[in-house]
Residue frames relative to the residue before (quaternion, step in Angstrom):
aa qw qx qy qz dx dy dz
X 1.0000 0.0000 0.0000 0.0000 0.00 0.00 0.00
X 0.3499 -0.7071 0.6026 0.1202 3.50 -0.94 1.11
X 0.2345 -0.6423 0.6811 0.2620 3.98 -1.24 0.62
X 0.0796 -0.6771 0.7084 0.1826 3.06 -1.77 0.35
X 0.5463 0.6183 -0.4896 0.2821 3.31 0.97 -0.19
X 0.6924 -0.5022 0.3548 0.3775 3.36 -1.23 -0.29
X 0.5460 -0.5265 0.4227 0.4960 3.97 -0.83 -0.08
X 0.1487 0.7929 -0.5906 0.0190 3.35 -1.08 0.70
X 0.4756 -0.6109 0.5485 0.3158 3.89 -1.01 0.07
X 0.0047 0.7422 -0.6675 0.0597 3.40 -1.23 1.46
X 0.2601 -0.7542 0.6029 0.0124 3.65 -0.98 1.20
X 0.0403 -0.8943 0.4456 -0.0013 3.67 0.23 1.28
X 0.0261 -0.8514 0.5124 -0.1090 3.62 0.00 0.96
X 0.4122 -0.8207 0.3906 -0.0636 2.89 -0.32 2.20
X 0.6273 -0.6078 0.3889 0.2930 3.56 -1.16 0.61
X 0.6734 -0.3570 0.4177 0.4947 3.73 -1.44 -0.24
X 0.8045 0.2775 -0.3054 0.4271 3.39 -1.61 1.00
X 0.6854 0.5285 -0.2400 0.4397 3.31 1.19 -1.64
X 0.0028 -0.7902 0.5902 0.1648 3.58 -1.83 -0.30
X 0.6557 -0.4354 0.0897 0.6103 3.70 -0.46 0.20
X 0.3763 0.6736 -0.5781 0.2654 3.86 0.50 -0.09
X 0.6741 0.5764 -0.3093 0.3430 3.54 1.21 -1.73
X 0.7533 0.4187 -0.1960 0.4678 3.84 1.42 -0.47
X 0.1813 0.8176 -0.5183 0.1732 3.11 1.79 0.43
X 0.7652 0.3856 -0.3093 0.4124 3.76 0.04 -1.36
X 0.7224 0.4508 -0.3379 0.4009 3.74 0.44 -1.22
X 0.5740 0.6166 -0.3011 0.4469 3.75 1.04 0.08
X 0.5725 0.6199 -0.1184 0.5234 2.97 1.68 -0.77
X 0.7332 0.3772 -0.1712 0.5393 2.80 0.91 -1.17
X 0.5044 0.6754 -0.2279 0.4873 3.63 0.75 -0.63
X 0.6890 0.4868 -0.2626 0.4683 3.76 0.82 -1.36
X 0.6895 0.6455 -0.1833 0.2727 2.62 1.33 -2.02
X 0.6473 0.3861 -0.1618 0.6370 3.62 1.90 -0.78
X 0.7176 -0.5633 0.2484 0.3256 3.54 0.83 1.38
X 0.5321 0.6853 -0.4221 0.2627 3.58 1.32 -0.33
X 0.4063 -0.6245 0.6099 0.2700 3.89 -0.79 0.19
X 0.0843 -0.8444 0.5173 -0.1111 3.86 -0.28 1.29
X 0.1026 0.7706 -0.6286 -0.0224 3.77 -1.00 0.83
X 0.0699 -0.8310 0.5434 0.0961 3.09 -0.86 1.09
X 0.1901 -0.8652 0.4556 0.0874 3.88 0.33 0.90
X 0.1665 -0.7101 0.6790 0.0835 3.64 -0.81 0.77
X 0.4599 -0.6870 0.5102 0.2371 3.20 -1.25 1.65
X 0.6219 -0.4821 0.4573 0.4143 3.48 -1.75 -0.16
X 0.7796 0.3385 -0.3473 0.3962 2.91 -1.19 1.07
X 0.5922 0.6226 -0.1692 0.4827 3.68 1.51 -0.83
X 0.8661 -0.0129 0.1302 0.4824 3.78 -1.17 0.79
X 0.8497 -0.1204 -0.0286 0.5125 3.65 -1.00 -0.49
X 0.6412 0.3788 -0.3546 0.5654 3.93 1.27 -0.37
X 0.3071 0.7656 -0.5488 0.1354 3.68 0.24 0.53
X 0.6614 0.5971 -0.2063 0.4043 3.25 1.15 -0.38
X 0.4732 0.3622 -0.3992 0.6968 3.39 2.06 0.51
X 0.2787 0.6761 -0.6461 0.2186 3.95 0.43 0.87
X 0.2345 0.7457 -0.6114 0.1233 3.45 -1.14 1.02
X 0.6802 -0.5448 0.3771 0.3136 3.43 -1.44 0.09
X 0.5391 0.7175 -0.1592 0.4113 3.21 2.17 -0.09
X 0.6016 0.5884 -0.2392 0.4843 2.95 1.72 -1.05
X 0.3818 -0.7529 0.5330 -0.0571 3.71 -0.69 1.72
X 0.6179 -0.4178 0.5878 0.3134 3.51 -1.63 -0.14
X 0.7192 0.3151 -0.2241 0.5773 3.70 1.04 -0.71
X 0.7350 0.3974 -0.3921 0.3849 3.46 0.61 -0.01
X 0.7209 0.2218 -0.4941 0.4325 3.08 1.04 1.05
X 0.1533 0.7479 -0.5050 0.4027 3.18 1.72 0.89
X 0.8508 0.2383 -0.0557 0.4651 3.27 0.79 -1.58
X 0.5725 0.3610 -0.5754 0.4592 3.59 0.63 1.01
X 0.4000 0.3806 -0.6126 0.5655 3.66 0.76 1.03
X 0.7626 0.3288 -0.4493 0.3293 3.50 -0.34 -0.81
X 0.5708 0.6373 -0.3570 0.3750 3.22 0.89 -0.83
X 0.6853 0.4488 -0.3029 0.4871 3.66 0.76 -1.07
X 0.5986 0.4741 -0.4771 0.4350 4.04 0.34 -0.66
X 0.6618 0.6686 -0.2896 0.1762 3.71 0.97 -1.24
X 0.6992 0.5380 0.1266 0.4535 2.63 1.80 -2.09
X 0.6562 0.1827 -0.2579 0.6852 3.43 1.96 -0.23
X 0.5311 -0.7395 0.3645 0.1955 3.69 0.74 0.05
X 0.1502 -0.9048 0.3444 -0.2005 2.74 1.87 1.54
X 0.4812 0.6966 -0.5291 0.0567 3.61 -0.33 0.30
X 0.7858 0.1295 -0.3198 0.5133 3.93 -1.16 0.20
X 0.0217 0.8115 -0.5767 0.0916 3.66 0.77 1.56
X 0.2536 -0.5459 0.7452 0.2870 3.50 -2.04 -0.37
X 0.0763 -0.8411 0.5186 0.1332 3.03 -0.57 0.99
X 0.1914 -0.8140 0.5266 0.1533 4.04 -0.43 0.57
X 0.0840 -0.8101 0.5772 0.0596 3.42 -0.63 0.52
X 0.3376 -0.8060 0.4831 0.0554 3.91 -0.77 0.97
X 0.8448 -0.0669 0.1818 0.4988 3.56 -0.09 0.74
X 0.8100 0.1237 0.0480 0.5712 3.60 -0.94 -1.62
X 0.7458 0.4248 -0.2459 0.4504 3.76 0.95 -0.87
X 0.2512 0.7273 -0.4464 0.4569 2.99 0.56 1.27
X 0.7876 0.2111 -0.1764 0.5513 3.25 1.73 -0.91
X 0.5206 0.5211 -0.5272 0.4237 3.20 1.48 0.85
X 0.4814 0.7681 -0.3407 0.2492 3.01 0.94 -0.90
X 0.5728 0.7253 -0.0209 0.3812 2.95 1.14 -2.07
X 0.7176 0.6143 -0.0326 0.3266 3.00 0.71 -1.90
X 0.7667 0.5245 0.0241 0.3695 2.19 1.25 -2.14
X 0.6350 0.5416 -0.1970 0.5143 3.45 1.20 -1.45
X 0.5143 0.4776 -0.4982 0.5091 3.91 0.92 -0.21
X 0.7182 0.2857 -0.4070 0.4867 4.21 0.15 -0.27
X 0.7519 0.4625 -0.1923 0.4286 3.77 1.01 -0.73
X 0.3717 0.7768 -0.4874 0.1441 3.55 0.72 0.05
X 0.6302 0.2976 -0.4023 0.5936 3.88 0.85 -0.66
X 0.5119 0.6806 -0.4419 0.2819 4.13 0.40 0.86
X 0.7336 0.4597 0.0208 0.5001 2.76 1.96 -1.92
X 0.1238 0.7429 -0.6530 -0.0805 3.69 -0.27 0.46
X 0.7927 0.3777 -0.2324 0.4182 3.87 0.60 0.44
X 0.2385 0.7776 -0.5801 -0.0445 3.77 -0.15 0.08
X 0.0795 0.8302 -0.5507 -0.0336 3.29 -1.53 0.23
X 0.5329 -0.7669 0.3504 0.0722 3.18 -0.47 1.48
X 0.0462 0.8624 -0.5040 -0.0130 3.99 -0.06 0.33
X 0.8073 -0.1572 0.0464 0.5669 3.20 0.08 1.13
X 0.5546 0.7409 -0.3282 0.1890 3.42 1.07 0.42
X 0.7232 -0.5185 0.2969 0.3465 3.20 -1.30 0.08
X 0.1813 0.7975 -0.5733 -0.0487 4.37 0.54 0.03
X 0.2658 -0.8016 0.5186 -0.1332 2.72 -0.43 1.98
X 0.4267 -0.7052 0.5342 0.1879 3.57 -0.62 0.95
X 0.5358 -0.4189 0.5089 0.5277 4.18 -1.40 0.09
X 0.8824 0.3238 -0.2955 0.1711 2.44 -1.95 0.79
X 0.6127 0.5038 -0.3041 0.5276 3.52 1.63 -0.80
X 0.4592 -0.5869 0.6665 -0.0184 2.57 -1.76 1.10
X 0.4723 -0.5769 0.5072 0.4323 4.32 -0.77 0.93
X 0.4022 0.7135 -0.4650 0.3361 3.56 0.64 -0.64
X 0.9275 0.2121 -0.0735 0.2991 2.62 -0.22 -1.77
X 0.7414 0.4514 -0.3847 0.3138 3.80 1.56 0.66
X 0.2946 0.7813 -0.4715 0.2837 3.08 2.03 0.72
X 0.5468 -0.4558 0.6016 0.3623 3.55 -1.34 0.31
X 0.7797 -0.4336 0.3401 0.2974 3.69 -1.90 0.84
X 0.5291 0.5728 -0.2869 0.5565 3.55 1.35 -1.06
X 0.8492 0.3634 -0.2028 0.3251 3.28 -0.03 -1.22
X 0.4726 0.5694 -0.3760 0.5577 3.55 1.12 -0.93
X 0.6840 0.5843 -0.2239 0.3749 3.81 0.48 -1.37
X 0.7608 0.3964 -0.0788 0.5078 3.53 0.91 -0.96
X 0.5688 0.3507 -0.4437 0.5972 3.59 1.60 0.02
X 0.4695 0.6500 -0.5141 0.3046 3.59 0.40 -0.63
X 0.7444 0.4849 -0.1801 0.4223 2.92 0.45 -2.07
X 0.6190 0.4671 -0.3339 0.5359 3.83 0.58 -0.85
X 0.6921 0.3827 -0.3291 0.5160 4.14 0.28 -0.81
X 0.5902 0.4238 -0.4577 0.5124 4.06 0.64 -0.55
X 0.7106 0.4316 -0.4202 0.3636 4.16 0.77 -0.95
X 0.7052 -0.3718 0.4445 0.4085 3.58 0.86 -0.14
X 0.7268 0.4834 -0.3996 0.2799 3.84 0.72 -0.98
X 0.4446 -0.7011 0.4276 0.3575 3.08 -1.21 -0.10
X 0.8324 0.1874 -0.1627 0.4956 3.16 1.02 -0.26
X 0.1131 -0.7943 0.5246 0.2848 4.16 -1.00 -0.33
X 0.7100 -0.4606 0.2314 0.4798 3.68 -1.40 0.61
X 0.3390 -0.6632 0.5505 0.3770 3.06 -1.38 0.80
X 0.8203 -0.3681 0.1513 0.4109 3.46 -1.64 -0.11
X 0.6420 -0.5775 0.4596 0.2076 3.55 -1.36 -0.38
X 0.5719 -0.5401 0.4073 0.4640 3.79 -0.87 0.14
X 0.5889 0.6278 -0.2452 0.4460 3.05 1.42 -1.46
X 0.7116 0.5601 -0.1010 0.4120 3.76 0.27 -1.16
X 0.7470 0.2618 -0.1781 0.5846 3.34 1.05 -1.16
X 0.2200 -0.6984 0.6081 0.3066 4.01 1.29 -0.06
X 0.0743 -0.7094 0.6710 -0.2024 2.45 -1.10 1.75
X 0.3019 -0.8242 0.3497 0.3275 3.53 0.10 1.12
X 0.8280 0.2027 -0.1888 0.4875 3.37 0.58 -0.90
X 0.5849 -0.5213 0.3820 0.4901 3.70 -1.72 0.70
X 0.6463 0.5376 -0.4365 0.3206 3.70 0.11 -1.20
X 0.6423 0.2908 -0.4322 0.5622 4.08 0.70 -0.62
X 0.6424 0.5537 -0.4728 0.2394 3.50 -0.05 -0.49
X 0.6565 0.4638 -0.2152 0.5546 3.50 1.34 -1.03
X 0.4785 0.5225 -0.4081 0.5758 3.94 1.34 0.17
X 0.5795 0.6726 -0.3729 0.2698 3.62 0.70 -1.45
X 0.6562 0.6062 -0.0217 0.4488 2.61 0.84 -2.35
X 0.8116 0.4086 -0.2155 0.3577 3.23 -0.17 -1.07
X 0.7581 0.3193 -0.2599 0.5057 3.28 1.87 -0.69
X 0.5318 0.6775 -0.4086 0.3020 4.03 0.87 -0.56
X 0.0787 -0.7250 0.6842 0.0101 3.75 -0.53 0.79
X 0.5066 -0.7495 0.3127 0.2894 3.11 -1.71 0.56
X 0.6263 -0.5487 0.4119 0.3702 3.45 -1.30 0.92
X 0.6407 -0.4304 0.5551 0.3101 3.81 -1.82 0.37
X 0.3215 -0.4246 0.7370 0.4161 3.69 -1.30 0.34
X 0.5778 0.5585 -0.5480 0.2322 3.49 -0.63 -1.77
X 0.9494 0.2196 -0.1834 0.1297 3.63 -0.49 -0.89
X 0.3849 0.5065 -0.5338 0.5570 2.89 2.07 1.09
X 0.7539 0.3480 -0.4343 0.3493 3.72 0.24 -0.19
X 0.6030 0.5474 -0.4456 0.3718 3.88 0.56 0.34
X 0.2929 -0.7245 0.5821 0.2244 3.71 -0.32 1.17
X 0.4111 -0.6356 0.6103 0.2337 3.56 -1.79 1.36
X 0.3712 -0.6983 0.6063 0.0837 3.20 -1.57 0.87
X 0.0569 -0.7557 0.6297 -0.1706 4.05 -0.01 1.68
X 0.0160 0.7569 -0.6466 -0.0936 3.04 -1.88 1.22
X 0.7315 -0.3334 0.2458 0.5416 3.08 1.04 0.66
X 0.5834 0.5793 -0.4848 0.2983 3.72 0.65 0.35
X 0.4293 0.5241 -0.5718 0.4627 3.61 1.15 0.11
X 0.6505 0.5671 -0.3410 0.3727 3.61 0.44 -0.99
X 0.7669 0.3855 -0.1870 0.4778 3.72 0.64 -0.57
X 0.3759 0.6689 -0.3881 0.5106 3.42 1.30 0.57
X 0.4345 -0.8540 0.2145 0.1893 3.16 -0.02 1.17
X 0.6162 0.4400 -0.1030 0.6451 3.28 1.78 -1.60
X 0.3869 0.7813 -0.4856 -0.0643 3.51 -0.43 -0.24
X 0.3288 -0.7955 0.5060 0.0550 3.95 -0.63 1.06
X 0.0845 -0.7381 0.6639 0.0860 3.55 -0.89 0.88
X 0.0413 -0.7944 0.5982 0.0965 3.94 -0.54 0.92
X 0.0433 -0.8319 0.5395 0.1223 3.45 -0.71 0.50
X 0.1178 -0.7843 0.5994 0.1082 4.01 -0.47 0.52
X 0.2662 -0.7706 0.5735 0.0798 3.91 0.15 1.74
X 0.4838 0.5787 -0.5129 0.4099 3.91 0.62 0.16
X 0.8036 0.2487 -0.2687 0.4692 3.36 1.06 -0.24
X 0.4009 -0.8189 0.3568 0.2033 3.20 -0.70 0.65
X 0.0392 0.8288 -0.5024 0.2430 3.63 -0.42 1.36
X 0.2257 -0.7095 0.6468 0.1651 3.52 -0.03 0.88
X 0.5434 0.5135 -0.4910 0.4471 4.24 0.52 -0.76
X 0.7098 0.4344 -0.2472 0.4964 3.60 -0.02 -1.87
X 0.5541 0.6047 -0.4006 0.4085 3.96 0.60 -0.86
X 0.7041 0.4054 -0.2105 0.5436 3.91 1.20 -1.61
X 0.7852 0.2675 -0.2665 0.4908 3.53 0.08 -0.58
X 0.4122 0.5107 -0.5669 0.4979 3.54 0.37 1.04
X 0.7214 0.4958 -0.2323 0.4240 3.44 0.95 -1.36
X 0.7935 0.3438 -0.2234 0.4497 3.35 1.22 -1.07
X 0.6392 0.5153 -0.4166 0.3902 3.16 1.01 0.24
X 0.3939 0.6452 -0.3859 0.5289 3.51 2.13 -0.37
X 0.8022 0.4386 -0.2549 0.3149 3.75 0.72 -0.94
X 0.6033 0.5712 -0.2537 0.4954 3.34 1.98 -0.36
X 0.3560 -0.7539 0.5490 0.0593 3.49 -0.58 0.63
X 0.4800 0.6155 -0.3697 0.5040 3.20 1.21 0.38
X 0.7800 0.3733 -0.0626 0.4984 3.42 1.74 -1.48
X 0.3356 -0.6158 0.6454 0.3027 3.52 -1.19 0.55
X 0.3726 0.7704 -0.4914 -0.1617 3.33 -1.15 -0.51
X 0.5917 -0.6505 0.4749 -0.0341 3.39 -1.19 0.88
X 0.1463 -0.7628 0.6241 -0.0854 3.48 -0.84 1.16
X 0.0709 -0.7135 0.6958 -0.0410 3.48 -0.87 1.75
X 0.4746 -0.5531 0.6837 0.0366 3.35 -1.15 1.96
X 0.9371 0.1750 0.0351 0.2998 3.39 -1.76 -0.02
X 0.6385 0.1985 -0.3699 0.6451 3.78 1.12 1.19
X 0.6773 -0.3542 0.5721 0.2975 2.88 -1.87 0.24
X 0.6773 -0.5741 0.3326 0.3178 2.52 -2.01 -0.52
X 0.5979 0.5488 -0.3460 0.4707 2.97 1.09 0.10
X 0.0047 -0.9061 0.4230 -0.0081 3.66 0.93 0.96
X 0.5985 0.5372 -0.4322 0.4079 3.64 1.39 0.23
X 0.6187 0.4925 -0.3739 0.4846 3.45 1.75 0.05
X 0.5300 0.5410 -0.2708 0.5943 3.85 1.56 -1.22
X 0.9000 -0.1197 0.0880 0.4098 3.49 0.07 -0.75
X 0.0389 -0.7503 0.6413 0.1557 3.99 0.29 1.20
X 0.7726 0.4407 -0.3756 0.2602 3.17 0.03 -1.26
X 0.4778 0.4842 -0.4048 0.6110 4.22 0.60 -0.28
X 0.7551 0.2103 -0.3816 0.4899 4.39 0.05 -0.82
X 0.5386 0.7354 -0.3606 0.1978 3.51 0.83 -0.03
X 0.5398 0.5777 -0.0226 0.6119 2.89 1.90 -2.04
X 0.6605 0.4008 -0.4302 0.4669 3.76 0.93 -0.38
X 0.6848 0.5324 -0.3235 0.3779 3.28 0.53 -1.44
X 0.5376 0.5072 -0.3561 0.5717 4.19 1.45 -0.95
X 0.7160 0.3943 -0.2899 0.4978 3.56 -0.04 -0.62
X 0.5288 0.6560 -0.4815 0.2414 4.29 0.23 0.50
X 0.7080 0.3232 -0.2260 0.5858 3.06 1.15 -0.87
């Protein structure tokens, strides 16, 4: 695939379990079209797993995004947000808004004020942090190949080999929004119906009803459509502004 768009700066923030490894290829590809690409891994996640603790918040990876736009001088940015990051993103874009002229959501979470990850897990899940916060831990496994449908075996046996487990902390701290996702100008809802999600299921719809949002349906990958398919989440993410 050839770019025609111009060079721009994209800040990919990855999902629960996951870390920048999971954007290894769509970064690539991205560079490859002249673009300037950051893919931070939160605390506690993938190559930073060794700062897991019971400390690690919703804002404390709120603020290694903000922290990263500061520290490289991040400014007229896409921001992308994966899944669980959905509620950093969010978070995030309320300190970064004259930063962001683009966001786009991929399978993600678009959490309203005030909610807490808690409080959109399914009965299972709610059930299985409980139990894991009554044992003391701080965190529980993050997801599977299986779970996240992974189309092919060879990523699936990468998946696996690379997903560590996610913090409790940053499903029980509700995100605090004034309306600066909303005033982002570009903004992209991607949904990937191979997984199942009644959440990702609503904010497809409500972003289908907002004129404010584009948004996009990837057929034939999982959820993790920068491993199933970069080059198709690429051509969206080029095509926003």
């Amino acid at each position: 695939m050839t770019s025609t768009s111009q060079p721009r700066t994209f800040v990919l923030v990855h999902g629960a379990g996951h870390g920048a490894w999971a954007w290894r290829r769509l970064a690539d590809l991205l560079r490859a079209h002249g673009h300037r690409v950051h893919t931070p891994t939160l605390t506690g996640l993938a190559e930073r797993s060794h700062l897991m603790s019971g400390d690690i918040t919703l804002q404390t990876h709120i603020q290694d995004v903000v922290n990263l736009f500061r520290w490289e001088d991040i400014e007229d940015a896409t921001l992308v947000a994966h899944s669980y990051g959905g509620w950093v993103v969010s978070g995030a874009v309320e300190q970064l808004e004259t930063r962001v002229s683009a966001l786009a959501y991929v399978d993600a979470f678009l959490p309203e004020n005030g909610q807490r990850g808690h409080d959109l897990l399914n009965e299972q899940q709610k059930a299985q942090l409980e139990a894991a916060n009554a044992q003391g831990d701080v965190s529980r496994p993050g997801p599977t190949s299986t779970a996240l449908r992974i189309q092919r075996p060879e990523d699936a046996a990468w998946v696996d080999a690379h997903i560590t487990p996610q913090p409790l902390g940053v499903s029980m701290d509700p995100v605090r929004l004034s309306g600066a996702r909303e005033r982002v100008p570009h903004k992209l809802y991607v949904r990937t119906p191979l997984f199942p999600q009644p959440v990702f299921d609503a904010a497809l719809a409500r972003c289908q009803a907002d004129a404010g949002w584009r948004t996009a349906v990837m057929d034939g990958c999982g959820h993790d459509p920068m491993i199933d398919d970069p080059e198709g989440l690429a051509a969206l993410l080029e095509g926003l502004k």
